[in-house]
VOPAGU-2260 file (C-alpha; in pm, 1 decimal, decimal comma):
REM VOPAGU-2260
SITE   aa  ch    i         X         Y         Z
SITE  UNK   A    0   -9017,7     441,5  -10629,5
SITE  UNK   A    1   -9232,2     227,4  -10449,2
SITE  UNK   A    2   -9368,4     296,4  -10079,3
SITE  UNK   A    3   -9273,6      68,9   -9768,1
SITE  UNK   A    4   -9561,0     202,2   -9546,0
SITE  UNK   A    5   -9592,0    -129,9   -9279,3
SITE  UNK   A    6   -9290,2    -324,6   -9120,7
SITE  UNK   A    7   -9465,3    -638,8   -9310,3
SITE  UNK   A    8   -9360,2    -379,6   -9674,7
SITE  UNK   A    9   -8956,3    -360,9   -9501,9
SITE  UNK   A   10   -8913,3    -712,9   -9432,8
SITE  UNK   A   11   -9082,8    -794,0   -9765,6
SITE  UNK   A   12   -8809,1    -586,8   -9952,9
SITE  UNK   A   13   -8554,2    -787,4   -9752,1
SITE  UNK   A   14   -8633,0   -1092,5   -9850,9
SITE  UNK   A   15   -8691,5    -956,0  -10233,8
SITE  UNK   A   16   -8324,6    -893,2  -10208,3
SITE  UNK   A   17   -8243,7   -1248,4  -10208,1
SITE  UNK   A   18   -8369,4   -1234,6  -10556,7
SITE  UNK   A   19   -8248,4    -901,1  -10636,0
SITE  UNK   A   20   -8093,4    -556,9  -10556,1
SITE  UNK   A   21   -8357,5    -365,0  -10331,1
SITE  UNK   A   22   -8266,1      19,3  -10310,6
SITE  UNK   A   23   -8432,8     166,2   -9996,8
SITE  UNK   A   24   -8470,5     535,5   -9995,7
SITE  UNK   A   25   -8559,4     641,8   -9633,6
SITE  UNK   A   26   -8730,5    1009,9   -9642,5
SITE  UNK   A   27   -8866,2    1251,3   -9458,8
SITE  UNK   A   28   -9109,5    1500,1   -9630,0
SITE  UNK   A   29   -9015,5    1817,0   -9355,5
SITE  UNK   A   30   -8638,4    1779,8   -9390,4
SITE  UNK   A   31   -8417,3    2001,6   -9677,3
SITE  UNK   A   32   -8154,6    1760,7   -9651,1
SITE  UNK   A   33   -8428,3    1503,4   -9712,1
SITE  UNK   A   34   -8567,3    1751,6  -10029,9
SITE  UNK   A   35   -8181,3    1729,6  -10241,7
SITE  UNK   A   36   -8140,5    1373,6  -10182,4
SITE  UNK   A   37   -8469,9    1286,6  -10315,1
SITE  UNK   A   38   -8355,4    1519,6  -10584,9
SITE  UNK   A   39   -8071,1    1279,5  -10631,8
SITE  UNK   A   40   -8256,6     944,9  -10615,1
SITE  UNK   A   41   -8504,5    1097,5  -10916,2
SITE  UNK   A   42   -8142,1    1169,5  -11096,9
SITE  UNK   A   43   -8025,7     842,9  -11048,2
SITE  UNK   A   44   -8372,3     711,4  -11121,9
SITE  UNK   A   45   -8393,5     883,9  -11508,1
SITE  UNK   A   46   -8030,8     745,0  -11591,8
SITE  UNK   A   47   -8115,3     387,6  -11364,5
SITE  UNK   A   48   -8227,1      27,3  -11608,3
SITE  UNK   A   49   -8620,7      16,8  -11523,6
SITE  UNK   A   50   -8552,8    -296,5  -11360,9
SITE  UNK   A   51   -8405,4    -136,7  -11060,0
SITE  UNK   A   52   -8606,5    -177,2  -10765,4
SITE  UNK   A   53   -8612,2     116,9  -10591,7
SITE  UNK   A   54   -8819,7     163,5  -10266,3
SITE  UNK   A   55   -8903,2     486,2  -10049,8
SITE  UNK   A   56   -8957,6     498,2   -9667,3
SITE  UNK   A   57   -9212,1     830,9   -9535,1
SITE  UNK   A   58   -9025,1     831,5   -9179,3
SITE  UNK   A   59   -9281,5    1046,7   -9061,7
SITE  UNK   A   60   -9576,5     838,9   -9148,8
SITE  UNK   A   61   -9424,0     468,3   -9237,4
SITE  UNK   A   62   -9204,9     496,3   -8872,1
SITE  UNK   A   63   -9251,3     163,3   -8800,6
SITE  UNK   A   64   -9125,2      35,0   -9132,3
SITE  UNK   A   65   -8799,7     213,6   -9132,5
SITE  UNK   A   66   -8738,2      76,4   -8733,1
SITE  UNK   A   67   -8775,9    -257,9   -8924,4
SITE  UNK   A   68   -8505,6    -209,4   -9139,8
SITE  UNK   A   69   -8274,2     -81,8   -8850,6
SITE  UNK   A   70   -8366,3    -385,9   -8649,5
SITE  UNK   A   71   -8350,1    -619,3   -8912,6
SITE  UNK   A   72   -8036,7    -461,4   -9037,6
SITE  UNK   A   73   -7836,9    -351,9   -8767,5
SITE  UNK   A   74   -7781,5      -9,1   -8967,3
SITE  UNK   A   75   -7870,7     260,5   -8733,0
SITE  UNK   A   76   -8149,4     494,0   -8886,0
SITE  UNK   A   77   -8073,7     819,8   -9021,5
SITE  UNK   A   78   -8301,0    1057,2   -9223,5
SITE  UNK   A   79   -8214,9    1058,7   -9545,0
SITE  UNK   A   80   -8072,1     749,6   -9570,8
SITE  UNK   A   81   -8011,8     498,0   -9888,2
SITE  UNK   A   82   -7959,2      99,1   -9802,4
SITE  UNK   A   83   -7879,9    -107,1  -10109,3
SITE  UNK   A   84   -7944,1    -440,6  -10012,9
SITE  UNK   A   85   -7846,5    -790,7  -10179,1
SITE  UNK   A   86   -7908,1   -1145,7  -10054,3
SITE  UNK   A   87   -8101,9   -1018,1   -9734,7
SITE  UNK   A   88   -7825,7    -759,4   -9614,5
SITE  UNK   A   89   -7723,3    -393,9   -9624,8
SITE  UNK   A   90   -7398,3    -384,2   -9917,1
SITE  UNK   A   91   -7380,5     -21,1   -9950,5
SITE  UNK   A   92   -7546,5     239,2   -9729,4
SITE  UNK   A   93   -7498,2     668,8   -9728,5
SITE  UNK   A   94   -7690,9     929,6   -9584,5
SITE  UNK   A   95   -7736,7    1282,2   -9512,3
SITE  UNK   A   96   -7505,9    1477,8   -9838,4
SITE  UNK   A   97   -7378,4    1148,1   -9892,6
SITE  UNK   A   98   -7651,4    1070,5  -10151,6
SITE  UNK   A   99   -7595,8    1111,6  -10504,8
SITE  UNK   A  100   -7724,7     974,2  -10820,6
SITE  UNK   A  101   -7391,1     865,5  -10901,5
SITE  UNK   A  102   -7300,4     761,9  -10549,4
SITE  UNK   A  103   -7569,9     506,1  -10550,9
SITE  UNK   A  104   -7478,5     402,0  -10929,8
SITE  UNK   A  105   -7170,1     312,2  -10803,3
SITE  UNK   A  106   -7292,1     153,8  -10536,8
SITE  UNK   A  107   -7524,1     -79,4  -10728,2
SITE  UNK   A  108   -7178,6    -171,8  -10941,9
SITE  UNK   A  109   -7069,6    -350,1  -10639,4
């Protein structure tokens, strides 16, 4: 996974997903929820092609990058929280228990 640490890093990942599927895993290192789904995005990460670009948001530290997203968006932020994006918008988004590794397979099917 690859960090989005400045608003610059979330609107950069937007625009990558014009040229492919972005994941966005939004995090936050004091929550247990937070600890099982980033269980489940390593899961779907070790059966997941390389290829799949899959970013992680520190809400704690990288705050101003994950308001980005919800502005830019219009997905309200929740901690965890997954966004696939494709061509610039939000296709498939889950959070809290929501988040599997097979949740966001399927998701990436779309």
């Amino acid at each position: 996974m690859r960090a989005v640490v400045t608003p610059e890093d979330a609107t950069q990942a937007l625009e990558d997903s014009r040229h492919h599927v972005v994941v966005v895993y939004k995090h936050s290192p004091i929550c247990d929820l937070s600890a099982r789904a980033h269980d489940e995005m390593n899961a779907f990460l070790d059966a997941a092609p390389a290829a799949v670009d899959v970013r992680i948001v520190d809400v704690l530290s990288s705050r101003p990058a994950s308001q980005r997203f919800e502005a830019q968006t219009g997905v309200r932020h929740e901690s965890p929280q997954v966004l696939v994006l494709r061509d610039g918008d939000v296709v498939w988004n889950a959070s809290h228990r929501r988040i599997t590794a097979q949740a966001v397979a399927e998701a990436l099917a779309l």
